[in-house]
Structures are given as C-alpha cells and as structure tokens.
C-alpha positions as CSV (number, residue, x, y, z in Angstrom):
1,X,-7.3,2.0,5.2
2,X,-4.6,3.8,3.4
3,X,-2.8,2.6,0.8
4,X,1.1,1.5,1.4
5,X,3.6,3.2,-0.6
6,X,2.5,6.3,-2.2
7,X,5.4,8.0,-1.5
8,X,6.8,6.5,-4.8
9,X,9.0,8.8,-6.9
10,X,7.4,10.2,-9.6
11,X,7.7,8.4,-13.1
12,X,7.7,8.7,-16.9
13,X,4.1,8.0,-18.0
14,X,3.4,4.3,-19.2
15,X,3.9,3.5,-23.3
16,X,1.9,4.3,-25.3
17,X,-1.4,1.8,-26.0
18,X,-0.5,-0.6,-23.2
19,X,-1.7,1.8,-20.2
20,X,-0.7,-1.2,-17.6
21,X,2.3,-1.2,-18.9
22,X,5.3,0.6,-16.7
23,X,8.7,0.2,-16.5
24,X,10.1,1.2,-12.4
25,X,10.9,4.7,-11.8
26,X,14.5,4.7,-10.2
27,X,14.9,5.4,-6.3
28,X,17.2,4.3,-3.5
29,X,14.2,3.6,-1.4
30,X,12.6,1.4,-4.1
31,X,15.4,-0.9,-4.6
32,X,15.6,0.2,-8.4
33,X,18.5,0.2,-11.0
34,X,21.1,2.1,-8.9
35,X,19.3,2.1,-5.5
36,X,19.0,0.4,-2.3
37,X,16.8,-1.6,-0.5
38,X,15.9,-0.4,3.0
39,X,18.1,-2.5,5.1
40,X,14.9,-4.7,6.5
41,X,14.1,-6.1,2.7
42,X,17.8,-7.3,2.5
43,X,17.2,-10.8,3.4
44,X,14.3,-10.6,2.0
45,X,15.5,-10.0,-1.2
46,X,18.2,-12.9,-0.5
47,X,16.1,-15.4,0.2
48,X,13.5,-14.7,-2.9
49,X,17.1,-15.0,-5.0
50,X,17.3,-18.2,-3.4
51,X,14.4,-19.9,-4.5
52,X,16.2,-19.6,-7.7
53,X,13.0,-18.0,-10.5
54,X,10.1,-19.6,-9.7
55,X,7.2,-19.0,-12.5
56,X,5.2,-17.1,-10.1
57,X,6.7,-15.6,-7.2
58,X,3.7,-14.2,-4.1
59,X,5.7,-12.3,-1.8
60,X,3.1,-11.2,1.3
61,X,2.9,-8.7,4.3
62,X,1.3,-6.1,6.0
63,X,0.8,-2.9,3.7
64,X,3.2,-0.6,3.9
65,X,6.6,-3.6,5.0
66,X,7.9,-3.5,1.2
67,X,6.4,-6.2,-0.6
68,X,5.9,-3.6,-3.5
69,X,9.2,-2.5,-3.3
70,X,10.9,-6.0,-3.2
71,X,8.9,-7.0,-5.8
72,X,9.8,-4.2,-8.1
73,X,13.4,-5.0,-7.0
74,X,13.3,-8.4,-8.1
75,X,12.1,-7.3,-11.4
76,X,14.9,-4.9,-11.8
77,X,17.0,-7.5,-11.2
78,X,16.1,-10.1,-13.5
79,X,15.7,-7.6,-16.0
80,X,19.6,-6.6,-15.8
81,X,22.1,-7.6,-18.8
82,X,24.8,-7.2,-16.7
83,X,26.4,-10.6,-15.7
84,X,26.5,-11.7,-12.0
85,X,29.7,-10.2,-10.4
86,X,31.6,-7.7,-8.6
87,X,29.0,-5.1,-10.4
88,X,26.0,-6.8,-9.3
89,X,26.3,-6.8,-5.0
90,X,24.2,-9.2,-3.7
91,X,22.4,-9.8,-7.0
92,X,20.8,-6.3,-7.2
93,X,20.7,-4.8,-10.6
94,X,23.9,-2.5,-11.7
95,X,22.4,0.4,-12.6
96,X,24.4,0.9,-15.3
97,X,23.8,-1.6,-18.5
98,X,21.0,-1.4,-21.2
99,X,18.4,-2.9,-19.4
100,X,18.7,-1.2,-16.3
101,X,18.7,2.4,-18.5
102,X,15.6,1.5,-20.3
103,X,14.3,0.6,-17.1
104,X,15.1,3.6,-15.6
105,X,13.7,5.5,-18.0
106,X,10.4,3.9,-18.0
107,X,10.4,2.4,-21.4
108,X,11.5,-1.5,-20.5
109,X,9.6,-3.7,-23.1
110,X,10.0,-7.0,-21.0
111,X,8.1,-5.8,-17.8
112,X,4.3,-4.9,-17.9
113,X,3.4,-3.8,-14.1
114,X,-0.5,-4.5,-13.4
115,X,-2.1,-1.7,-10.7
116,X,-5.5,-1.0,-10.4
117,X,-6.3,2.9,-12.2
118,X,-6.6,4.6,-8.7
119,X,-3.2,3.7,-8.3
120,X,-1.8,4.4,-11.3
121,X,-1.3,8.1,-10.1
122,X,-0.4,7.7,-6.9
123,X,2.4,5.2,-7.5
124,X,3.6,7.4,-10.3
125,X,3.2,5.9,-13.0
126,X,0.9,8.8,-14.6
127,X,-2.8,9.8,-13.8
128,X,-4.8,6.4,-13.7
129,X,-6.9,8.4,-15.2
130,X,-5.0,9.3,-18.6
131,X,-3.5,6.1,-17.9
132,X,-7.0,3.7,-17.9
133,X,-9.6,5.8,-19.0
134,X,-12.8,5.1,-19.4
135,X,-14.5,4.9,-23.3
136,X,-15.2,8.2,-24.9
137,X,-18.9,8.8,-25.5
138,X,-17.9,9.1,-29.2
139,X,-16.7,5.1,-28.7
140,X,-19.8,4.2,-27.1
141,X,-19.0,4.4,-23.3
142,X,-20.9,7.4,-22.8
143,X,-19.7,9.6,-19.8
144,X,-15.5,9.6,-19.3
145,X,-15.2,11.0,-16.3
146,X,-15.9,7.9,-13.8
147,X,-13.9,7.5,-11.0
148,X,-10.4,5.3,-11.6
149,X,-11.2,1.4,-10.5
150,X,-9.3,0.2,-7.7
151,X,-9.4,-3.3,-8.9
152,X,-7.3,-5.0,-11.7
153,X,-10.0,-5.6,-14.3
154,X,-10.0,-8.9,-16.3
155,X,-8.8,-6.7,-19.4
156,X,-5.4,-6.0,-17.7
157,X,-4.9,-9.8,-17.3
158,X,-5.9,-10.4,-20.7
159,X,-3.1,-8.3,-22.1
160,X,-0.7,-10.5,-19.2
161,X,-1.2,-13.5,-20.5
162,X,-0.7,-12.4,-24.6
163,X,2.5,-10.4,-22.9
164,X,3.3,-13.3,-21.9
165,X,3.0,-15.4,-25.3
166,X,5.5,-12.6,-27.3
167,X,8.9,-13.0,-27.8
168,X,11.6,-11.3,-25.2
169,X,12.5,-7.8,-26.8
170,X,15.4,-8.2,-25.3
171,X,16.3,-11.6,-25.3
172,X,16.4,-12.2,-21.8
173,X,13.2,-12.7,-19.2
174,X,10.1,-11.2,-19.1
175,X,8.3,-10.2,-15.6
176,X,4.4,-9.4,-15.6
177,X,4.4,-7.5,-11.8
178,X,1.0,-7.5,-10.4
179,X,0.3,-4.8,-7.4
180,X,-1.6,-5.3,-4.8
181,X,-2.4,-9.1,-6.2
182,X,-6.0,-9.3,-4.4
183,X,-7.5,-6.4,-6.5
184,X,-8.0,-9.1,-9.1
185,X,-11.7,-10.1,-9.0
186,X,-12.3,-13.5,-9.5
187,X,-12.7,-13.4,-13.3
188,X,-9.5,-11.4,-14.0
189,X,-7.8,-13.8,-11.7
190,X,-8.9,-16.5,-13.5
191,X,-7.5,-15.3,-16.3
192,X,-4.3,-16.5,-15.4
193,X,-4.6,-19.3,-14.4
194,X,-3.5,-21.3,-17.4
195,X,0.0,-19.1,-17.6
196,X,0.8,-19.9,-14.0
197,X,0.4,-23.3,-14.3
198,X,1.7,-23.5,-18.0
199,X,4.1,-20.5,-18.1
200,X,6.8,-19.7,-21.0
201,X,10.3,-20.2,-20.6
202,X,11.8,-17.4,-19.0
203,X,8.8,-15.5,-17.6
204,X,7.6,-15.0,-14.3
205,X,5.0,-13.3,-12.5
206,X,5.6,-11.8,-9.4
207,X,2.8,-10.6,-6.9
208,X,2.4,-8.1,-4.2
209,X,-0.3,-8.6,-2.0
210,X,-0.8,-7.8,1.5
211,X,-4.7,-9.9,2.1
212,X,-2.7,-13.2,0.3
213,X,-6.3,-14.9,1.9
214,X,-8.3,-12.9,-0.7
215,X,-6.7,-14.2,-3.7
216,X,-8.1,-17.7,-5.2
217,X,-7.1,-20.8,-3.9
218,X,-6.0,-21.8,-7.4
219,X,-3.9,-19.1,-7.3
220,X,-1.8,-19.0,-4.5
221,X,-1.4,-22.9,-5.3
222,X,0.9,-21.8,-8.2
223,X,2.7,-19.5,-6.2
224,X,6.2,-19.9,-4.3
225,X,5.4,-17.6,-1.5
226,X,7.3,-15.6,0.5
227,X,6.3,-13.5,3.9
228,X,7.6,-9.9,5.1
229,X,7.3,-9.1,8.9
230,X,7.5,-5.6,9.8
231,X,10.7,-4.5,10.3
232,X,12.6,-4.0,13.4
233,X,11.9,-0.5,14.7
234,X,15.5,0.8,14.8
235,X,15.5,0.2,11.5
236,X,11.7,1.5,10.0
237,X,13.0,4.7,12.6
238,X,16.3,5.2,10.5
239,X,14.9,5.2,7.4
240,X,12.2,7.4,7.5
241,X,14.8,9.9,9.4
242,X,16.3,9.2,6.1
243,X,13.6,10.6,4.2
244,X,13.6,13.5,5.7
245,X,11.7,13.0,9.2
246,X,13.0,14.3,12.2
247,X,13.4,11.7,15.2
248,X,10.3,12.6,17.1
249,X,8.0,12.8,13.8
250,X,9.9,9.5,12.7
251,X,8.3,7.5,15.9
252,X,5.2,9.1,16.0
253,X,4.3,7.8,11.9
254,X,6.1,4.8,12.7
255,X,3.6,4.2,16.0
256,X,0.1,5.5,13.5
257,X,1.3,3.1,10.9
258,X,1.2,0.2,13.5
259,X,5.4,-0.4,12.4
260,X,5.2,-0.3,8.6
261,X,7.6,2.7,7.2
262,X,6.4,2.9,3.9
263,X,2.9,3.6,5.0
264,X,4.1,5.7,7.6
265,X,5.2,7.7,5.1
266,X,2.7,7.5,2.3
267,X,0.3,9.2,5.6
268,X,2.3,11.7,6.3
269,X,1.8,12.7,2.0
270,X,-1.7,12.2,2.3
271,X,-1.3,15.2,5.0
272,X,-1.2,13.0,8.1
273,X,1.8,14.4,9.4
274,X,3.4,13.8,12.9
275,X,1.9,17.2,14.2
276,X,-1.7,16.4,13.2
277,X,-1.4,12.7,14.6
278,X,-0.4,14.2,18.1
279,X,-3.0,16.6,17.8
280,X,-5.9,14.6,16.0
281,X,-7.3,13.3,19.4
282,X,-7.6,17.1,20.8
283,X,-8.9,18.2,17.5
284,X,-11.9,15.7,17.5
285,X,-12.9,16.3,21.0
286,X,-13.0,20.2,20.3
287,X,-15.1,19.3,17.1
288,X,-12.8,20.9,14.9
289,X,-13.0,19.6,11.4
290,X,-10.8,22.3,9.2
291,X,-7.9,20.6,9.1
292,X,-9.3,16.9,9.0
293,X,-11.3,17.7,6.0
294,X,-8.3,17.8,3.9
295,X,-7.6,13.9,4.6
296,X,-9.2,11.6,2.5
297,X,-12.1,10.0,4.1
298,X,-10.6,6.1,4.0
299,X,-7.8,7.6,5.7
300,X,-9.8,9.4,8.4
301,X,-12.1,6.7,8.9
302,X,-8.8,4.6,9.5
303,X,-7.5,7.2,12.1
304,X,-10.8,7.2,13.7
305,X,-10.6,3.7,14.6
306,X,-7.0,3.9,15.8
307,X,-8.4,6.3,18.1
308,X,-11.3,4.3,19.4
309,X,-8.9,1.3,20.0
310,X,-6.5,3.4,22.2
311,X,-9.3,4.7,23.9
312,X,-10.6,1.4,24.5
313,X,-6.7,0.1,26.0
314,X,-6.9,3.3,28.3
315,X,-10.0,2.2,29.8
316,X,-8.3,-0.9,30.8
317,X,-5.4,0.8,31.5
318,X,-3.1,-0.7,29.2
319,X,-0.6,0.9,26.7
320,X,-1.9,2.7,23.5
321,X,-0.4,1.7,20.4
322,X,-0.8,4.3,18.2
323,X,-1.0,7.6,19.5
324,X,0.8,9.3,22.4
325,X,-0.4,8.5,25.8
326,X,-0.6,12.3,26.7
327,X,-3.1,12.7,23.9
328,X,-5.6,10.5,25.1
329,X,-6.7,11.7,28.5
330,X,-6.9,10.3,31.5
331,X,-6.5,6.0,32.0
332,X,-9.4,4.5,33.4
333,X,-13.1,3.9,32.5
334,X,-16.0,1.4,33.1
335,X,-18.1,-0.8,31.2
336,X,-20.5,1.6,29.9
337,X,-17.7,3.5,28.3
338,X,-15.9,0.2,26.9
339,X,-19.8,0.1,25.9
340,X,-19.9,3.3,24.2
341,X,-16.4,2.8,22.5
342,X,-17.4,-1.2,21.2
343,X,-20.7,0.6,19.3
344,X,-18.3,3.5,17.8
345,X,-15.9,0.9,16.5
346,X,-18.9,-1.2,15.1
347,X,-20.0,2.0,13.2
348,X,-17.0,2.9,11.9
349,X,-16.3,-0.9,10.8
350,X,-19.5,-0.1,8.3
351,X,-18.4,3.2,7.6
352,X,-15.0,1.6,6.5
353,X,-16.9,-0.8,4.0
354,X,-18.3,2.3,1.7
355,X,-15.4,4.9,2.6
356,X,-14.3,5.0,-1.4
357,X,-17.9,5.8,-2.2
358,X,-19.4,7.7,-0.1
359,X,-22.8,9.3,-0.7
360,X,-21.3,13.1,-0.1
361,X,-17.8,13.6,1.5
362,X,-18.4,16.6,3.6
363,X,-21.5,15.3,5.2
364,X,-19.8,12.1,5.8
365,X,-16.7,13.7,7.3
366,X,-19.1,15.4,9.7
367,X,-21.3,12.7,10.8
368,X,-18.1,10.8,11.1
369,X,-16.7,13.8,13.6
370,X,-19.8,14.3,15.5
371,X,-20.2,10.6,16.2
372,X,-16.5,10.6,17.2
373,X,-17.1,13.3,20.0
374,X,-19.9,12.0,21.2
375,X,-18.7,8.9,21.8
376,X,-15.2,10.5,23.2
377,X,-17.7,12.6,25.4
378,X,-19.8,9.9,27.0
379,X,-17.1,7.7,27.1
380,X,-15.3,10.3,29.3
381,X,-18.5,10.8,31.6
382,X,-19.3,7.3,32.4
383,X,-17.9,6.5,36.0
384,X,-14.8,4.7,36.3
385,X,-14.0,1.0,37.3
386,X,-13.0,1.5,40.6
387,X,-16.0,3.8,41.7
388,X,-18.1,3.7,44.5
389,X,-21.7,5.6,44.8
C-alpha cells in the first residue's frame, strides 16, 4: 500500500547528531507557519484545540485524510510565540514571530519529529539514508548500505523520552511528533510508556497513525484520540485541482485513492498519474509491462488488487470504485470467474505481505503481470450468469 503524503515540500535536512530530529518545512497544504489547512482538517483542527493540550494527543484515519498534516499543524501551533489574537485566526500559528521562523527554517529546538528512515526522504526531511544510517564498518556495523527501516526503532524513542527530560530552548512547550505511530515495534513503543503516563510540564506527544489497532493497548490508553473521516469529495476534488490537477485527472486520483487527497496525490508522484490509472486495466490485459515497471512494486501490487476488486463488482454488476467503468470491460460474469478473481486476490494478499522485500523486483513485477492477465483472461472466458448451454 502506498504511503500517504509524499507529496511534502521539500525541507532543510535534520540538525546535526539528532537525525529524528526535524523541524516542519513550510506549505499551505501542510498547515505550517504561514499556511493553510485544506478546508476538510479545519474542524479538525478545532476540535483537537478544544481538548485543550492533552499530554499525548492520537489523532487517526485512513492514510492519506491529513492526520500527518494536522498533526504537524498542531505542532506549529503550540510552538508559536505569538499570543492568541487577531494574528493567530483560529489558533493557527502566525507565521511571522521567532518560533514560527525557526520552524520554518527547520531548525526548531523544541520539536523532534520521529519517522521511520524510509521516510525520512520522502517526507522531506533529507535522505533517510544520510539521515539514519547504518554503522560504518570502521564503527563495527560492517556493510552501510542496508536498506532505510520502515519502522521507528527503539533508539528513536530513546532519544524522545531524554528530549523530553531537557529544558524548553525556548521557554515555551516542547512537542515529540511521532509519524505513522504503528511503526513503533513493541519495544520502541514501550519505551514510552513511562513519559505518557508521567509526562513533563508543558510537553506533549502527538501521534499520526492510520492502523490506531496496531499500536499497544497501553498506549492508546494514554492517548486523547481523535478520528479523521475522509473528506467530502467536493472538497478532496478542489484541492487537488489546487495543486495543480486538472478536473478530470482530479476525480480519477481521488476515485484510485478510495477519497483520500493526499494519497491521491503522493500516487500521482510515485508516477501513478490520472493517464496511467485509466489506462492500467488495458495495459495489463495487453501484457505490457514498460511503463508499470517504473512504479514501485507495493504500489503496483496495491493497484493490482484495486483492479481485481472492480473486476469482481462487474461480475455482479455493481459499480466499480476505483477505476472507470469504460476501462473494465464488459459487466457480467459467473461463478467460475468470481472463482478465478477470489484466488488472484488471495495471491496478491501474500504478495502484499513481502512487497518491501522482494526476492528480485523485475521478476516479481512480471510474475505479478502474467498472473494478472491470466486471471483477467479466464475471468473474461468463463460463461456469464445468465447463460444457457
């Protein structure tokens, strides 16, 4: 499954010796020191202010609503010198003061972000791996050219909680953000447990998770929690027009995405555009793999099943969800080909489970498309519902 929110700004690189350590890049689409939230996380971000500053603060949804992007906001906010006022709307940061200019510049000593290496990069907060790399053979860690973790290792949440034990820089709050919260294994998460239940004046955590049911019991019990929906589709349509997406190509990301913009978007940078979502379904009938090799494999695998699942409602003659009807072929089908489709989406369930580490990309990418066509092909073939012999 792809990863929500990649379409981040680009930011300065993390300080120096603390490589979990970021302070927000700015960006009207973030919600940062002289931006905006997208219209959808407005009450959102009014109703988290109105639970006053809870210690720790889970706010939860499906990837790609925001919760990143509120919880970065929040930060920002707490985090600005300014006093409430005219200057601050709504209780958004100002933009303007001290805080919100060392923020801005990446360089805020009160707010250490916590993001698993791989997505250091793609957040943009630097290369996760300059950012969180692995020991030097000359330091005893022998090869340094491992792939980035896409967990939150237990060291990270080490560094949280003494973070969390130092003095305000600034003398007002300090904020440990933690993105996406269930990449904490259980030992890292354990980590804080003390902290949550015992925390410093003045300091909170705030987590962004969108599997909440994979994080520790113990932890969500310390929590305040607060859930993003997706967002009405006049508005997810509006914004993305706003970055830069025409109508049509607006709708169709918003439909692959199943309704969440921000992972709409991040697609459509991963090279999932509107044009190749449309044409995806024709391309893996034909077999053609040239221009799906340049997706990342979770991301294909991902698109895959959205395909088999559309398939699958077309049998039945329902409504796809994610691509266009007029992509699909024909409605209509039987048992054996809900059959067929059932054993493709089983397969690519398993293929889902190893996607980030697979044994060799380019074979995988075509055994994926092979099995994809055969199963599109046999699907097609077997007699429909309503036939007679």
């Amino acid at each position: 499954m792809a990863t929500a929110s990649r379409s981040t700004a680009r930011a300065a690189r993390p300080a120096a010796g603390r490589p979990e350590a970021a302070a927000a890049p700015a960006g009207a689409a973030l919600g940062l020191p002289g931006g905006q939230l997208p219209a959808w996380l407005d009450a959102a971000f009014a109703q988290a202010q109105g639970l006053g500053e809870p210690p720790a603060l889970l706010i939860h949804g499906p990837a790609g609503v925001g919760s990143y992007e509120l919880a970065v906001a929040l930060a920002a906010a707490a985090l600005c010198e300014t006093a409430p006022g005219p200057a601050r709307p709504a209780g958004r940061a100002c933009g303007h003061c001290p805080g919100c200019q060392t923020l801005r510049a990446g360089t805020h000593p009160d707010l250490l972000l916590l993001l698993p290496e791989a997505l250091q990069g793609e957040l943009g907060w630097g290369s996760g791996e300059e950012a969180e790399a692995a020991p030097s053979a000359e330091e005893g860690g022998g090869k340094s050219s491992r792939k980035p973790s896409r967990e939150i290792r237990v060291e990270a949440l080490r560094r949280a909680v003494a973070f969390a034990q130092q003095t305000s820089s600034r003398g007002g709050a300090k904020i440990v953000l933690v993105h996406p919260a269930e990449r904490m294994n259980a030992v890292a998460a354990n980590t804080l447990l003390k902290t949550l239940e015992e925390p410093p004046p003045r300091f909170r955590f705030l987590l962004s998770s969108a599997a909440p049911q994979r994080l520790l019991p113990t932890v969500r019990s310390r929590c305040r929690s607060l859930r993003l929906g997706l967002p009405p589709a006049e508005q997810a349509q509006a914004w993305l027009e706003g970055q830069g997406q025409s109508p049509e190509a607006a709708g169709l990301l918003l439909a692959a995405a199943g309704g969440a913009p921000f992972e709409a978007l991040a697609r459509a940078g991963q090279g999932l555009d509107a044009a190749l979502w449309r044409e995806l379904p024709a391309e893996v009938r034909a077999g053609r793999s040239a221009r799906l090799a340049e997706l990342p494999l979770p991301l294909l695998i991902d698109a895959l099943a959205k395909l088999c699942h559309d398939r699958m409602r077309r049998v039945l003659g329902a409504a796809p969800r994610f691509f266009p009807a007029d992509s699909l072929g024909p409605a209509g089908g039987s048992p054996q080909a809900l059959r067929v489709l059932s054993d493709w989406a089983r397969s690519l369930r398993r293929e889902a489970r190893q996607a980030e580490h697979p044994w060799h990309a380019a074979l995988a990418l075509e055994a994926l498309l092979a099995e994809a066509r055969q199963a599109l092909a046999d699907a097609a073939a077997a007699p429909p519902l309503n036939s007679r012999p």
